[in-house]
DRENDO-1510 file (C-alpha; in Angstrom, 1 decimal, always signed):
<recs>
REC; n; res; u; v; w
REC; 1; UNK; +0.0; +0.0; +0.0 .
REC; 2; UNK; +1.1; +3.4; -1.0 .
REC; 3; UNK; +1.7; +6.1; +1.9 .
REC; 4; UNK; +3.0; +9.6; +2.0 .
REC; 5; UNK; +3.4; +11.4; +5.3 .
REC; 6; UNK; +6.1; +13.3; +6.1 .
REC; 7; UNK; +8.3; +15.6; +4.2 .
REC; 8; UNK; +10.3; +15.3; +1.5 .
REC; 9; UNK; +8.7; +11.8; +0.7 .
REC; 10; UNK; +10.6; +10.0; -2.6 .
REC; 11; UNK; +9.2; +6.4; -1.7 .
REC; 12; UNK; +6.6; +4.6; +0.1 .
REC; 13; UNK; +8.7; +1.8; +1.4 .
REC; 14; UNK; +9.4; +3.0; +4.5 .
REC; 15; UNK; +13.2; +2.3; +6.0 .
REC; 16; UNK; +13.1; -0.5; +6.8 .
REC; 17; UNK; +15.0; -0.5; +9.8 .
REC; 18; UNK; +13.0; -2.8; +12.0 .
REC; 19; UNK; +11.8; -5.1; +8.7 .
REC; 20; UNK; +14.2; -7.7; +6.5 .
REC; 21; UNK; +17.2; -9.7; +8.3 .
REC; 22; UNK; +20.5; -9.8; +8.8 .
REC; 23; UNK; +21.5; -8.7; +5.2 .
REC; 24; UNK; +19.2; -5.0; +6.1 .
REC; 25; UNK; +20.5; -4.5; +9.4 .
REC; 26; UNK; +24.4; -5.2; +8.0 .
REC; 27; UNK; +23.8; -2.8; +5.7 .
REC; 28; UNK; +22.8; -0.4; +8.1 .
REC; 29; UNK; +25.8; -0.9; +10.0 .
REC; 30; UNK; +27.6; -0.4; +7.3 .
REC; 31; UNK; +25.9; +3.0; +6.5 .
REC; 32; UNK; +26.6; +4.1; +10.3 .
REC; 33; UNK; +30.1; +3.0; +9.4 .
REC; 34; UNK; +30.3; +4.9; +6.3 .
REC; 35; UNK; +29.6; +8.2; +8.2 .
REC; 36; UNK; +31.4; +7.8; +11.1 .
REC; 37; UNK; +34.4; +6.8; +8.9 .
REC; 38; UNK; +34.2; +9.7; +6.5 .
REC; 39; UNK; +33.7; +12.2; +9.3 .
REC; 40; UNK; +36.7; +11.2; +10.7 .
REC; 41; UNK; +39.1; +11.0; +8.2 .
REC; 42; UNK; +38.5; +14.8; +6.7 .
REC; 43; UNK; +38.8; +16.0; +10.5 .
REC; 44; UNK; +42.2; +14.5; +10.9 .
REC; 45; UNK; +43.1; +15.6; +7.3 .
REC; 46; UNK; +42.0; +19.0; +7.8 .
REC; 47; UNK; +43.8; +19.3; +11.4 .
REC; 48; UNK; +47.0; +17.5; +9.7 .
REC; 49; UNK; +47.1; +20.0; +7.0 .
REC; 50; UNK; +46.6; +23.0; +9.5 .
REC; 51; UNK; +49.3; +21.7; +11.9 .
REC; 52; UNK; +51.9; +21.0; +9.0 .
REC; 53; UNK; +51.1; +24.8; +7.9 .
REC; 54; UNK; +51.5; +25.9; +11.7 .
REC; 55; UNK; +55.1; +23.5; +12.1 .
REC; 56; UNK; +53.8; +20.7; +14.3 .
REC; 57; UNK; +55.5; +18.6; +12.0 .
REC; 58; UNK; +58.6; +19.5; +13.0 .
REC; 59; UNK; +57.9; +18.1; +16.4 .
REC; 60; UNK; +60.1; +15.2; +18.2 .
REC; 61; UNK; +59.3; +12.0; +18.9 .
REC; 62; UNK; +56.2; +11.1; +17.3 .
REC; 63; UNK; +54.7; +14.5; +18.8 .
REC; 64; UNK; +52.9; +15.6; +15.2 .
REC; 65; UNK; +51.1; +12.6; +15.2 .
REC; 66; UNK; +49.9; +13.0; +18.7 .
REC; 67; UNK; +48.8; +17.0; +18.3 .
REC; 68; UNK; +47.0; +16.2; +15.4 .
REC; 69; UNK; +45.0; +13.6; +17.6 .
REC; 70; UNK; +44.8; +15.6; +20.3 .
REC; 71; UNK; +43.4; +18.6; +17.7 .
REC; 72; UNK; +40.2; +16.4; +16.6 .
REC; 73; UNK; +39.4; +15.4; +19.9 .
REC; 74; UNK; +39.9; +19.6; +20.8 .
REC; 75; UNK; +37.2; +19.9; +18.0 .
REC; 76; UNK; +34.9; +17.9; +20.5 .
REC; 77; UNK; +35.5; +20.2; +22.9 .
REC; 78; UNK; +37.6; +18.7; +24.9 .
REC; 79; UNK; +40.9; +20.5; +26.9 .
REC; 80; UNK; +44.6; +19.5; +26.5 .
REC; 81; UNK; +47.0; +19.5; +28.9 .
REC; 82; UNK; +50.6; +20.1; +29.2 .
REC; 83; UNK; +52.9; +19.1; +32.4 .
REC; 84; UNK; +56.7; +18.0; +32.4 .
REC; 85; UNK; +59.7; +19.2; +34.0 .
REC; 86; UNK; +63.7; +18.5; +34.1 .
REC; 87; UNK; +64.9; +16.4; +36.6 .
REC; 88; UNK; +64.7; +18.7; +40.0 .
REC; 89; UNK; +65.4; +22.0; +37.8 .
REC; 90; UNK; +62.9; +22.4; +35.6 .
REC; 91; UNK; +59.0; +22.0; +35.6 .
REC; 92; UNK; +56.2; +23.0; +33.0 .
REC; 93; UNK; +52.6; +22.8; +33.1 .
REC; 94; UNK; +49.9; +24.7; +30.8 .
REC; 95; UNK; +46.8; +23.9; +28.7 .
REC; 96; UNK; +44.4; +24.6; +26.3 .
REC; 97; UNK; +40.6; +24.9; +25.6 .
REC; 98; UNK; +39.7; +26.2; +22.0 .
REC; 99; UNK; +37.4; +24.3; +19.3 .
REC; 100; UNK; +39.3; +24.5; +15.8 .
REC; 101; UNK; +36.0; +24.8; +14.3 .
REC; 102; UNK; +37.3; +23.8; +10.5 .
REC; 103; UNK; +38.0; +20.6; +11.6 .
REC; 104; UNK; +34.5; +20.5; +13.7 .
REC; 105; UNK; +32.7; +21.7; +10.8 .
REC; 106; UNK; +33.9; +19.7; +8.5 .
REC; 107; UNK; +33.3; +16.3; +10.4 .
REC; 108; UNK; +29.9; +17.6; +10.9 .
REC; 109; UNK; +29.1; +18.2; +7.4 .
REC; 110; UNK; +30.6; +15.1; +6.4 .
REC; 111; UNK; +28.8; +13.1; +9.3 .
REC; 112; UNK; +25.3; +14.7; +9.0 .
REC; 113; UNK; +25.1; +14.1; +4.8 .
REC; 114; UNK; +25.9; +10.4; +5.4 .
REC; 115; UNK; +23.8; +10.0; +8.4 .
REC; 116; UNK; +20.5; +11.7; +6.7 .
REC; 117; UNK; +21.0; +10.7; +3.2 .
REC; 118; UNK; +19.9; +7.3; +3.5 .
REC; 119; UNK; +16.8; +8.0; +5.3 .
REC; 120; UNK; +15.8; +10.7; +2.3 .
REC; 121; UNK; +15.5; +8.1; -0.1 .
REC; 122; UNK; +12.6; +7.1; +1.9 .
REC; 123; UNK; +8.5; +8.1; +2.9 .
REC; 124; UNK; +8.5; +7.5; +6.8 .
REC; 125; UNK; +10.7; +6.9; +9.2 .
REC; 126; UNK; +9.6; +5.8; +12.9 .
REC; 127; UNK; +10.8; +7.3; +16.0 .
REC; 128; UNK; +12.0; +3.7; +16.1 .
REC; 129; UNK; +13.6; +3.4; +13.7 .
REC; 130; UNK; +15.4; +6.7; +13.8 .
REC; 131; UNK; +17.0; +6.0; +17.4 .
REC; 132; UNK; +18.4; +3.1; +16.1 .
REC; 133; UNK; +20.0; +4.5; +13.2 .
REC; 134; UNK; +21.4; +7.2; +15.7 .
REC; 135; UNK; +22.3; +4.3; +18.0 .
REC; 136; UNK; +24.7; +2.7; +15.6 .
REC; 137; UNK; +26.6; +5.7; +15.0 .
REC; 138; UNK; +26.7; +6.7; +18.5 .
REC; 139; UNK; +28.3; +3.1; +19.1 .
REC; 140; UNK; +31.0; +3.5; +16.1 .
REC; 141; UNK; +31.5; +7.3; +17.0 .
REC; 142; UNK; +32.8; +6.3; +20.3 .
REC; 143; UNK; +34.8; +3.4; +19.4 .
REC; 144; UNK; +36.4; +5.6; +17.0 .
REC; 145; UNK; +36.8; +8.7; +19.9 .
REC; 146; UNK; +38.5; +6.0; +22.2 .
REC; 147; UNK; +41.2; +4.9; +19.4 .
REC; 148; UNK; +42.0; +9.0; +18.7 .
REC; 149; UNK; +42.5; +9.2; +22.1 .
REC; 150; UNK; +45.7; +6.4; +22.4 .
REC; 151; UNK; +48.2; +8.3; +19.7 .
REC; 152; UNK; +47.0; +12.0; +21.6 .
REC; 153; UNK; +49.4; +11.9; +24.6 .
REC; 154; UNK; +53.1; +12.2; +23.9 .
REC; 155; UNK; +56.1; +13.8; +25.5 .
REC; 156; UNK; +58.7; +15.3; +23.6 .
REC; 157; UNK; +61.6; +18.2; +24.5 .
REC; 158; UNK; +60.3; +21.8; +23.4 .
REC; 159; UNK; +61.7; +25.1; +23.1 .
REC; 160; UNK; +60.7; +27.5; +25.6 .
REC; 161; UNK; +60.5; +30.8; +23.4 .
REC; 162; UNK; +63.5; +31.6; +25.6 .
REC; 163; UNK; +66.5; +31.5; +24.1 .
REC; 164; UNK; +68.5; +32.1; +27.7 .
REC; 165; UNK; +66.0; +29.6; +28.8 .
REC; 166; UNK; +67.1; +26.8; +26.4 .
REC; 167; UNK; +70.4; +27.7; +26.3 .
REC; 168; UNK; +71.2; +26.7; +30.1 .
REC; 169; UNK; +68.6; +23.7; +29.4 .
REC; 170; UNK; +71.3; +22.3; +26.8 .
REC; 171; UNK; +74.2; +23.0; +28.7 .
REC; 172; UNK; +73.1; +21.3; +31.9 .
REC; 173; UNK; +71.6; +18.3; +30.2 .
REC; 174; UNK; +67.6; +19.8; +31.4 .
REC; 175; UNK; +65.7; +20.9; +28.3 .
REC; 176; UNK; +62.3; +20.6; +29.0 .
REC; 177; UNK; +60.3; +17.7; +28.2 .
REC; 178; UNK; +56.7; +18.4; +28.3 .
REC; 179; UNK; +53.7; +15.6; +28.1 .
REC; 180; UNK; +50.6; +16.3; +25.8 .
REC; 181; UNK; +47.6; +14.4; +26.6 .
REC; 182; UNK; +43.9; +14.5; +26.4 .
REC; 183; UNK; +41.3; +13.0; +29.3 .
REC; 184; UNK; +39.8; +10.2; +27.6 .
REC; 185; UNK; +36.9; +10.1; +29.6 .
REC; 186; UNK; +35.6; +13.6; +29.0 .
REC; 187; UNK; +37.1; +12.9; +25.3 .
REC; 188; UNK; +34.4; +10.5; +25.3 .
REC; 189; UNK; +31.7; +12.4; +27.0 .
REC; 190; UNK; +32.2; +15.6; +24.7 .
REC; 191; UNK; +32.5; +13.6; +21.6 .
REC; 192; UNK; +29.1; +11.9; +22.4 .
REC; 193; UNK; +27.8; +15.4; +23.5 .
REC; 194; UNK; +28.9; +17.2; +19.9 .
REC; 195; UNK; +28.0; +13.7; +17.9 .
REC; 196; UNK; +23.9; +14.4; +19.5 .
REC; 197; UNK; +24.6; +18.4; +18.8 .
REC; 198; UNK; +25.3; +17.9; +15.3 .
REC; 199; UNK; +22.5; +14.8; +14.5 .
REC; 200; UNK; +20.1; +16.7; +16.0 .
REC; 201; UNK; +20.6; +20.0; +13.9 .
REC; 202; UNK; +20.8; +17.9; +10.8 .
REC; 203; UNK; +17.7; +16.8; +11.7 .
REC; 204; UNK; +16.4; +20.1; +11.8 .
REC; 205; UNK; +18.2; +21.5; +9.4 .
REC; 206; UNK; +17.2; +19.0; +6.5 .
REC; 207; UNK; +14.2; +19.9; +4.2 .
REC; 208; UNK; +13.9; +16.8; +2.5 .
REC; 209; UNK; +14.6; +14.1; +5.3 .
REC; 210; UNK; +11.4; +12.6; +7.2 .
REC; 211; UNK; +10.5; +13.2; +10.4 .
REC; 212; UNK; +8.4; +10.6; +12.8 .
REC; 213; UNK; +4.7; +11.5; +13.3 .
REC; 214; UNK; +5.1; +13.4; +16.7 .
REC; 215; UNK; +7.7; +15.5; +15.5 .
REC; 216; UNK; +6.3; +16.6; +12.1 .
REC; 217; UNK; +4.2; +19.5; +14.1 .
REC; 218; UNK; +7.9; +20.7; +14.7 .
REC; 219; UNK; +8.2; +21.2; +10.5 .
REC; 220; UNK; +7.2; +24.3; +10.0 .
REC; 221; UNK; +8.0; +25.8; +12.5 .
REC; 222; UNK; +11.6; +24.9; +12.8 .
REC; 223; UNK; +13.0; +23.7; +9.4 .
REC; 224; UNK; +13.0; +27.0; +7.5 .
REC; 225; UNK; +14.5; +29.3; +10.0 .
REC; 226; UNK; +16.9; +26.5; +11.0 .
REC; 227; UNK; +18.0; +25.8; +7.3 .
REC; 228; UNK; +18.3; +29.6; +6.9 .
REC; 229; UNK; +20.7; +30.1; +10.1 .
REC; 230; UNK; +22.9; +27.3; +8.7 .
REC; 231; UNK; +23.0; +29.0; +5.2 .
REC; 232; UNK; +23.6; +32.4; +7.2 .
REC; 233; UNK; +27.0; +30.6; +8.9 .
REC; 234; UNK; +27.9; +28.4; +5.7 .
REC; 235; UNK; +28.2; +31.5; +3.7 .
REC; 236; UNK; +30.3; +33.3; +6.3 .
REC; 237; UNK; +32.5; +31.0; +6.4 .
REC; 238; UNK; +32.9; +30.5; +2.4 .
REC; 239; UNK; +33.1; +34.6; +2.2 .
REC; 240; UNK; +36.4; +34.0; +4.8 .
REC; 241; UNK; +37.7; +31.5; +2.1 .
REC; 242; UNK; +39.4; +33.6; -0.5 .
REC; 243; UNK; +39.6; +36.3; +2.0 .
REC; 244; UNK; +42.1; +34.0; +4.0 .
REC; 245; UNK; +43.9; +32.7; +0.4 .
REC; 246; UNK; +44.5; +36.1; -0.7 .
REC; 247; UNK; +45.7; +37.0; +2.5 .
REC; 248; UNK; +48.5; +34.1; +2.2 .
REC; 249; UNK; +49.5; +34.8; -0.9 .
REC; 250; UNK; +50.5; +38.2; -0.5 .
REC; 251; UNK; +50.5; +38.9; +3.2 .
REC; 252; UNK; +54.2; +38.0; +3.6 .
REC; 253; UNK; +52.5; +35.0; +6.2 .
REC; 254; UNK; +51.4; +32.2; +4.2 .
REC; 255; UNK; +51.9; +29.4; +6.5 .
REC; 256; UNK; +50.8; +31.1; +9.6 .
REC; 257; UNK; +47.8; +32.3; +7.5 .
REC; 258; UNK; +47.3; +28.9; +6.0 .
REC; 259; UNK; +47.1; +27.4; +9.4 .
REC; 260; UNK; +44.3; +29.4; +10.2 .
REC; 261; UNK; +42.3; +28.7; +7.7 .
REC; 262; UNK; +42.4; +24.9; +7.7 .
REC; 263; UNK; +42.0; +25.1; +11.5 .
REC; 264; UNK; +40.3; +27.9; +12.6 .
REC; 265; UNK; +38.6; +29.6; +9.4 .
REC; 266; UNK; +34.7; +29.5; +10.9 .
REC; 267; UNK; +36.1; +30.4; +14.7 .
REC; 268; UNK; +37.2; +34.3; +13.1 .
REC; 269; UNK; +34.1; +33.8; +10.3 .
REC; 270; UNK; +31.7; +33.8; +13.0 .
REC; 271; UNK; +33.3; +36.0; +15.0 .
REC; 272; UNK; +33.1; +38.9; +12.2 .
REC; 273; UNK; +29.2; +37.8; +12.5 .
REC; 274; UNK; +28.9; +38.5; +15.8 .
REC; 275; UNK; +30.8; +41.5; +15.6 .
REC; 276; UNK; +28.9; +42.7; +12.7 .
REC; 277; UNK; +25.3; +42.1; +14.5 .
REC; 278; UNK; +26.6; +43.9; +17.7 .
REC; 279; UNK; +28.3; +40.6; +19.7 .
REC; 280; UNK; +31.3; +41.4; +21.8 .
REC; 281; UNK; +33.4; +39.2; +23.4 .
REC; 282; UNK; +36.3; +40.1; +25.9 .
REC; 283; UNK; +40.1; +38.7; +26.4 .
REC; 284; UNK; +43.8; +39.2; +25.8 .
REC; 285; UNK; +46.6; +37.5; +24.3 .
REC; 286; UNK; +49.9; +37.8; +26.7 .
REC; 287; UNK; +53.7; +36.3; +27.2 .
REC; 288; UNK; +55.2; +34.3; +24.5 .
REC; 289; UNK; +52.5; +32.2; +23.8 .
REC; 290; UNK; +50.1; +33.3; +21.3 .
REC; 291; UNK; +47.6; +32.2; +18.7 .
REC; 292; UNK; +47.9; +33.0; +15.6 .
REC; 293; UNK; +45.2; +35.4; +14.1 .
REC; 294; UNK; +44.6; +38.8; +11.7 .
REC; 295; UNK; +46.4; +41.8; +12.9 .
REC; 296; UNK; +43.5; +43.8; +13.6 .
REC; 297; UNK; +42.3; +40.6; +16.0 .
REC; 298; UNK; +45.7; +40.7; +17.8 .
REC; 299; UNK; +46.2; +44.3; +17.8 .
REC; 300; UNK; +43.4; +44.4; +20.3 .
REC; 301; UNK; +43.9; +41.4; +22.6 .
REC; 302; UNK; +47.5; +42.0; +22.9 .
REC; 303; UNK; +46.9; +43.4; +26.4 .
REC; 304; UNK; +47.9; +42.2; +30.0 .
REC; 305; UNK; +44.3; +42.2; +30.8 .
REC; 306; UNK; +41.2; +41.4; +29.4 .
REC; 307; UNK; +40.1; +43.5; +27.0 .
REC; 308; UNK; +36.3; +44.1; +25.3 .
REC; 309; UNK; +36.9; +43.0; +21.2 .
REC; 310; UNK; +33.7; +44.5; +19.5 .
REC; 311; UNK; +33.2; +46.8; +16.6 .
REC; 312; UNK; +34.5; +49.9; +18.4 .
REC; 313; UNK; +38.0; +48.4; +19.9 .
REC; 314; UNK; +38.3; +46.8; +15.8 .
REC; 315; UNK; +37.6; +50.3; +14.0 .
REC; 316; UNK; +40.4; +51.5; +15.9 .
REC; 317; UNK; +42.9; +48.9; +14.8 .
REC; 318; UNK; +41.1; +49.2; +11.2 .
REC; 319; UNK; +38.8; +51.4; +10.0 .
REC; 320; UNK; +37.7; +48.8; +7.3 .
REC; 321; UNK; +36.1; +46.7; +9.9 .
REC; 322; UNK; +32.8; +48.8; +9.9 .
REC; 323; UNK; +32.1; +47.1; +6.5 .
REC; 324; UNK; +31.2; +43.5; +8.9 .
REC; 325; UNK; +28.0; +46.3; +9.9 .
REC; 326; UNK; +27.2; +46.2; +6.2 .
REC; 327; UNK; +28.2; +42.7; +5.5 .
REC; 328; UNK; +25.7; +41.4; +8.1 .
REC; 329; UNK; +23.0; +43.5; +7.3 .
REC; 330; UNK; +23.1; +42.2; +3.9 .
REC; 331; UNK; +23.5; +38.6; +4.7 .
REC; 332; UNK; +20.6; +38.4; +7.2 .
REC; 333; UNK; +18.5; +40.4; +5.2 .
REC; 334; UNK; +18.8; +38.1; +2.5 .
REC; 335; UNK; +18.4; +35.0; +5.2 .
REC; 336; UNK; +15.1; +36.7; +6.5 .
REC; 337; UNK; +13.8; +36.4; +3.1 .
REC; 338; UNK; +15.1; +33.0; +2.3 .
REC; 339; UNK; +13.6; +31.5; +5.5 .
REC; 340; UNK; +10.4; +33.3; +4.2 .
REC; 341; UNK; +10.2; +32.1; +0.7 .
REC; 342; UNK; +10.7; +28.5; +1.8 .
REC; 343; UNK; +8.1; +28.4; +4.8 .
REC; 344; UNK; +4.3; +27.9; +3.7 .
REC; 345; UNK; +2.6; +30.9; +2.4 .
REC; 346; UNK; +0.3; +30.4; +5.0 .
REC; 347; UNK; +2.9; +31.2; +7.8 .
REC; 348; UNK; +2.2; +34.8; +9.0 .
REC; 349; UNK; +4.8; +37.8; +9.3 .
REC; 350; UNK; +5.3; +37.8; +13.2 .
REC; 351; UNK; +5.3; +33.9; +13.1 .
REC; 352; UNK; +8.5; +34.8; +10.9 .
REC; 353; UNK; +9.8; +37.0; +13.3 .
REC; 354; UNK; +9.6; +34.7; +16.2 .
REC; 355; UNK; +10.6; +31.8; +14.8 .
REC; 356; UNK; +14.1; +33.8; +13.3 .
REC; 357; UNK; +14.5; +35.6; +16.7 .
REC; 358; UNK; +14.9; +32.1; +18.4 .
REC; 359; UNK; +17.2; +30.8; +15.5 .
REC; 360; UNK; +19.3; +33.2; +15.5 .
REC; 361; UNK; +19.6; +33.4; +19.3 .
REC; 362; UNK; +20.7; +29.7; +19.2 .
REC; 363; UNK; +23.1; +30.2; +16.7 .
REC; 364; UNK; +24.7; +33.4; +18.6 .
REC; 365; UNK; +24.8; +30.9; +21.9 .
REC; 366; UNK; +26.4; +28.4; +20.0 .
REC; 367; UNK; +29.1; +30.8; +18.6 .
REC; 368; UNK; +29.7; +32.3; +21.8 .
REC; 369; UNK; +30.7; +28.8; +23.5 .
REC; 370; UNK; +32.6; +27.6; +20.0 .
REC; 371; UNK; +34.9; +30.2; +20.0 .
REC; 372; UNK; +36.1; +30.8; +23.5 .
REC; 373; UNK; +39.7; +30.4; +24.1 .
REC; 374; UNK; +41.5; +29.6; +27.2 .
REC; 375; UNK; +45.7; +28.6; +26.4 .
REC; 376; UNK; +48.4; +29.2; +29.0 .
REC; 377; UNK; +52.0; +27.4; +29.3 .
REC; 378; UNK; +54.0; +27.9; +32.0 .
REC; 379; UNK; +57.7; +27.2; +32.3 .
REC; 380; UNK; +60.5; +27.9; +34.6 .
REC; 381; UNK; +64.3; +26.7; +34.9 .
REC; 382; UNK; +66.5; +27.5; +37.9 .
REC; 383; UNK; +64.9; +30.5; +38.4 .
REC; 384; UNK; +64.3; +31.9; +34.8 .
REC; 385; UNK; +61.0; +31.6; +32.9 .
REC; 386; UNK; +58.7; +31.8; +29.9 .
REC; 387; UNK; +55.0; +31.8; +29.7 .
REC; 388; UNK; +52.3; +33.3; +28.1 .
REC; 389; UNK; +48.2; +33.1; +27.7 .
REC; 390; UNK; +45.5; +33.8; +25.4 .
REC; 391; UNK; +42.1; +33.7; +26.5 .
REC; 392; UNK; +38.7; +35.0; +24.5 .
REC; 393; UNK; +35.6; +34.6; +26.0 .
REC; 394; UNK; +32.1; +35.7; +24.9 .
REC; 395; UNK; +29.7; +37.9; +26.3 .
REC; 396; UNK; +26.6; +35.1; +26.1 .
REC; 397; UNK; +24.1; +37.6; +27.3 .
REC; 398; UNK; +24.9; +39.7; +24.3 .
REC; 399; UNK; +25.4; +37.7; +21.8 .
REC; 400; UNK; +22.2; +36.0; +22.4 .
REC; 401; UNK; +19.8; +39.2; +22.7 .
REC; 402; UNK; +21.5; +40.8; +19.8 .
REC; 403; UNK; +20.4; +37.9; +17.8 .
REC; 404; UNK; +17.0; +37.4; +18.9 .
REC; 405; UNK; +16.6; +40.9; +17.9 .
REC; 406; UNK; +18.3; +40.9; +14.4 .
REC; 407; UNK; +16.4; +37.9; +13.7 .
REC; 408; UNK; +12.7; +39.0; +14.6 .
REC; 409; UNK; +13.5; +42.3; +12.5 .
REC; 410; UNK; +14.0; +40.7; +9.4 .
REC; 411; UNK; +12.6; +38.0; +9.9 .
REC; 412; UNK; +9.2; +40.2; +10.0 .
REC; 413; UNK; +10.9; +41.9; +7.3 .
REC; 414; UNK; +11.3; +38.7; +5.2 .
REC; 415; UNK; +7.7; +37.7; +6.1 .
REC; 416; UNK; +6.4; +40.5; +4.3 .
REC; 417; UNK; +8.5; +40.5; +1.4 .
REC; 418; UNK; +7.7; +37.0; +0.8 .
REC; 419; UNK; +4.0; +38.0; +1.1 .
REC; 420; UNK; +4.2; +40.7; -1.0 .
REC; 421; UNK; +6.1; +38.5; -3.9 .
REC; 422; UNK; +3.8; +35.5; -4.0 .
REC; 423; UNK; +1.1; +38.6; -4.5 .
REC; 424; UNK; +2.6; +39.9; -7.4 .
REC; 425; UNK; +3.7; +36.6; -8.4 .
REC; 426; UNK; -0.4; +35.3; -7.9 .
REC; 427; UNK; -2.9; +38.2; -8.3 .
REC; 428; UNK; -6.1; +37.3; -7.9 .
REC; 429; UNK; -8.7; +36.9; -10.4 .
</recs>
């Protein structure tokens, strides 16, 4: 019999997740398989290739091979640590918490395609049916976290930044040697945390995918302004692009640049969003340690104390950076009217407005947390020293507000546009 609830319908066969034998439920295995796999191999290419550009490879003893691990399970959101000494001379300790979001995003991307593109092909799917499917690749995902987590703890001799500081290391036989590990329990528990993140916005991202019976109330309501918020960030991010490959080929920086992109591209994308719509976050980067970023970025955080980065302390590093005002009115404009056009007609204005305002304050929240930074390293040697710190943290409270306002503007905005179009596109008899 023929059936066609939900959206997006192709068939009416159903999945067939909890029908057929073992040959069906292999080859659903092998589907979880698929995406798990994939999403895992373009993070660790992506953080391989931004490490090699930022000179991890030239790293002791195995130690690229273990950042690089340690940098996908970072896109998790887990923390690093660093602790080591020399003998009775010499000690070091430190750590990091940042998300190298172009490694996150693209295991997301990657993960959510494969996971939802089977179920497209098909009519229904059961709430059944779809925990299973999500079961599986929670299953795989952490088997997969567990063996990253071996290769990402290593110790290796560094240089301090100091070069008083290595010099009496050498000559006394007490360079530092410094251990880099990741907790594999909370490597776990963030990994399965981000893994039901990203499933669940694919879920409500997805036009075409169907949805169980109790949540298809949820359609409407949901898909178009979360579809619109993702094509908001997605286009950010390929905007930064050729920004960033220009910038390497004639900024006098390529591989430092380079780095950036392949690691943090979407971390400084969003952040000219936020910026853009209002957003401020506060920090400062300190000591020898630093990350790398733009000049007008650095130029502001390079302060013993914290520091408020928003469009005022930019303009005054570069006057250029009032354009990310114009950029963002633009581009959610444009979203406001996308989410319109693609919602039923019979969807009102301030329906529109609401539905963008909470979007777009979940997005903003989301950016806020994703692109905090907290690094410190601390080293000292018979009395000398190098350290240094870099910390960014958002201002949630603003972030959030300033996107539930931008997005019930235009999303009223985009609600009547799209009104007044299918008018002129329709006029009545």
């Amino acid at each position: 019999m023929r059936t066609s609830s939900g959206p997006g319908a192709r068939t009416s066969s159903g999945t067939g997740a909890g029908t057929g034998g073992p040959a069906t439920e292999l080859r659903h295995w092998g589907e979880a398989l698929a995406a798990v796999a994939a999403a895992m191999a373009g993070m660790v290419a992506m953080a391989a290739v931004g490490l090699y550009f930022a000179g991890a490879n030239e790293l002791p003893s195995g130690g690229y091979g273990a950042v690089v691990a340690a940098t996908v399970l970072m896109a998790f959101g887990a923390s690093a640590r660093v602790e080591g000494g020399a003998a009775f001379v010499a000690g070091a300790k430190g750590g990091i918490e940042a998300v190298p979001l172009s490694v996150g995003l693209t295991g997301a991307l990657l993960l959510a395609w494969l996971f939802l593109r089977p179920m497209r092909l098909h009519a229904t799917v059961t709430g059944r049916e779809l925990l299973a499917r999500v079961g599986r690749v929670a299953v795989l995902w952490t088997a997969a976290v567990l063996l990253l987590s071996l290769p990402a703890e290593k110790s290796f001799t560094v240089s301090t930044g100091e070069p008083l500081v290595d010099e009496l290391g050498d000559l006394i036989g007490a360079s530092p040697t410094v251990g880099f590990a990741v907790d594999t329990g909370r490597a776990v528990g963030f990994g399965l945390l981000w893994l039901a993140v990203v499933l669940l916005l694919a879920l409500a991202v997805s036009r075409r995918t169907p949805l169980p019976l109790p949540l298809l109330r949820f359609h409407t309501a949901v898909r178009p302004a979360a579809h619109a918020t993702l094509t908001l960030l997605l286009v950010y991010v390929a905007l930064a692009l050729p920004v960033g490959l220009v910038e390497a080929a004639v900024g006098g920086h390529a591989k430092q640049t380079l780095a950036v992109v392949f690691l943090g591209l979407p971390n400084l994308a969003w952040l000219a969003l936020g910026v853009g719509m209002g957003g401020a976050w506060h920090g400062h980067v300190a000591g020898t340690l630093g990350l790398p970023m733009p000049q007008p970025l650095a130029g502001v955080l390079r302060d013993d104390q914290n520091v408020r980065l928003d469009l005022a302390t930019l303009t005054e590093q570069d006057s250029r950076a009032w354009l990310l005002v114009a950029l963002a009115v633009v581009a959610l404009l444009l979203t406001g009217l996308g989410m319109a056009m693609h919602a039923p007609p019979t969807v009102k204005a301030w329906q529109h407005a609401l539905h963008l305002a909470l979007a777009l304050a979940v997005a903003m929240l989301l950016i806020g947390v994703l692109t905090r930074i907290s690094a410190a390293y601390g080293l000292t040697l018979l009395g000398f020293g190098g350290s240094g710190a870099a910390v960014l943290e958002p201002d949630l409270l603003v972030l959030v507000a300033v996107g539930a306002v931008w997005g019930a503007v235009v999303g009223l905005i985009g609600g009547w546009t799209a009104a007044r179009v299918r008018r002129n596109n329709h006029p009545q008899a």
